[in-house]
N, C-alpha and C positions, 0 to 999 in steps of 0.2 A: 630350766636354764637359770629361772631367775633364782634359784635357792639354792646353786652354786654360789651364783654371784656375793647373793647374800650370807652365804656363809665364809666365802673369804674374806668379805669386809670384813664382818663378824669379828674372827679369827682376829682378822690386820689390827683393829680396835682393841680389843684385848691383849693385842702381845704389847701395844703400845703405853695403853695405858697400867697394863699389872707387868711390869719390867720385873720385879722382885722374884714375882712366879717363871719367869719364862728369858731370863737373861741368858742371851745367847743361843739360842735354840731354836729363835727363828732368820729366817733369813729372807730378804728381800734382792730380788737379781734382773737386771737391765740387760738384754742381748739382741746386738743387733748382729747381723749375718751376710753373708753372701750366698744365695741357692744354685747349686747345679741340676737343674733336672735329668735327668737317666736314663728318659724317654718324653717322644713326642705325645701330647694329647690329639687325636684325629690327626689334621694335617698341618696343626698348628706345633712350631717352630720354637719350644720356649726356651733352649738357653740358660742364660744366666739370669738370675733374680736379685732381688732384695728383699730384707722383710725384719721382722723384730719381736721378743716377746718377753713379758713383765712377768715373774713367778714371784711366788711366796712357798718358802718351805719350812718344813717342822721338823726338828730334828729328835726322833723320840728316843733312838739310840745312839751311843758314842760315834757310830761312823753308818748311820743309818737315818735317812728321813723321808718324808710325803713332802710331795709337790703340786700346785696348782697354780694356772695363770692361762695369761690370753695371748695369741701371737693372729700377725697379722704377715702374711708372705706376697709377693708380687711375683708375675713376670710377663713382660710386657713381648709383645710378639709384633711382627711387621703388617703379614699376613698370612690369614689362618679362615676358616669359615666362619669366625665372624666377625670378616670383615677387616679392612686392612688397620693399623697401629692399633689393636685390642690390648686389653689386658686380662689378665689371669691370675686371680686372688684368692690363697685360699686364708680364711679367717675363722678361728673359733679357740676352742679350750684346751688345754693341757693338762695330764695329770699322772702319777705317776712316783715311781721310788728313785732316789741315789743313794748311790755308796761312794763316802770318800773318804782315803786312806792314806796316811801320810807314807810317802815315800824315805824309806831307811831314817836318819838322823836330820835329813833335812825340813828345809820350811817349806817345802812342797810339795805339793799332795798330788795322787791319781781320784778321776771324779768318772765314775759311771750311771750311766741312767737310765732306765727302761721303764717304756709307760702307752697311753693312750691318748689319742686325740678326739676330742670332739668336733668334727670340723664340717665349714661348706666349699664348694668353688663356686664363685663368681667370674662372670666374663662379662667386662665391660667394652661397650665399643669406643672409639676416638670419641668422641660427645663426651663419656664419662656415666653414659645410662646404662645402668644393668639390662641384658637381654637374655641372660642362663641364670637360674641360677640351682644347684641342684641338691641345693637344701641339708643339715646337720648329718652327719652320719661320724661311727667310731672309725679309727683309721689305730697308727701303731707307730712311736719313734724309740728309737736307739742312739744312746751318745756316747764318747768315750773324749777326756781330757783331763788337762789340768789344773788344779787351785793353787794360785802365786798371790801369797798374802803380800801385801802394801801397808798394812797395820792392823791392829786389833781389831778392829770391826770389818776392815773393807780387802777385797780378794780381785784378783784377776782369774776368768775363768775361760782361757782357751779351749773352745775344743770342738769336734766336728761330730756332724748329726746326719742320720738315715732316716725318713718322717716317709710314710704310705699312706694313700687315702685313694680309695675307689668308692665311686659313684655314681648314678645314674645323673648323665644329663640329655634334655633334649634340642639334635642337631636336624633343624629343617622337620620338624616333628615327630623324628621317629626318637625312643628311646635309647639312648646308647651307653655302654658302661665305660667309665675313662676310669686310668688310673692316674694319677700324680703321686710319680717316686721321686726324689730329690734325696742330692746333697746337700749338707749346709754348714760351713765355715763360720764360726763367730767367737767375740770375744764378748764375754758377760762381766757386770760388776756389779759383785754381792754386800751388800751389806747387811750385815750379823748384828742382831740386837736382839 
């Protein structure tokens, strides 16, 4: 994990400081979201969420590039097994390809994306102490939407996402496999340097 990390700085540093090599090609994107989950985890109730995630991507072909970054999703629940106003977090990494395609003559474009997650769930109780946690595993998102330029460098990027992740956690001791499938609603903004 740490030689992801370290390689998107990497990356980030270099596109920053050799502008001449790499102008416009990378992109930097801010999205925060609203989640619907799809289904219950056990007997817990999740709802509607929040959550957010920071990419960087490389653009190696005209309407083709690699993505990576970190997202961090909530949903907080009333009561569930563990324990009444818990939370439900799943946090880790991002990666993955888009394609984006300018729509006919206009300034605005179609953005698709299909990729991997590295990811865990966390379940915090009201206290705020982690008491699951069920540790990194691969999961899988799909997105479809739009890029609404604002100027040269910066983008509006509506669009809605399908994110899966099954994993082992343990409820009252025994092993159990949960799934978290979610919707997620958001608006990203890119900046292109």
């Amino acid at each position: 994990m740490k030689k992801l990390l370290l390689t998107i700085a990497a990356l980030t540093l270099f596109a920053v400081f050799n502008q001449s090599y790499s102008q416009d090609k990378w992109s930097l994107e801010l999205r925060p979201g609203i989640n619907y989950a799809t289904q219950d985890i056990s007997d817990a109730d999740l709802g509607l969420g929040f959550g957010g995630e920071l990419t960087i991507a490389y653009r190696f072909m005209p309407h083709l590039a690699a993505y990576a970054g970190w997202s961090y999703n909530n949903f907080a629940v009333d009561q569930s097994f563990a324990g009444s106003d818990a939370s439900f977090e799943e946090t880790g990494y991002t990666f993955g390809f888009q394609f984006i395609h300018p729509i006919g003559e206009s300034d605005i474009k179609y953005l698709v994306r299909a990729g991997g997650t590295y990811n865990h769930i966390e379940i915090e109780n009201n206290n705020g102490d982690i008491t699951i946690d069920s540790g990194h595993g691969l999961g899988w998102q799909a997105e479809a939407g739009l890029v609404i330029l604002l100027s040269e460098k910066f983008s509006l990027l509506p669009s809605v996402r399908y994110r899966s992740l099954n994993r082992d956690i343990d409820i009252n001791n025994v092993s159990t496999s949960v799934d978290l499938n979610y919707l997620s609603v958001g608006v990203g903004l890119s900046w292109s340097f």
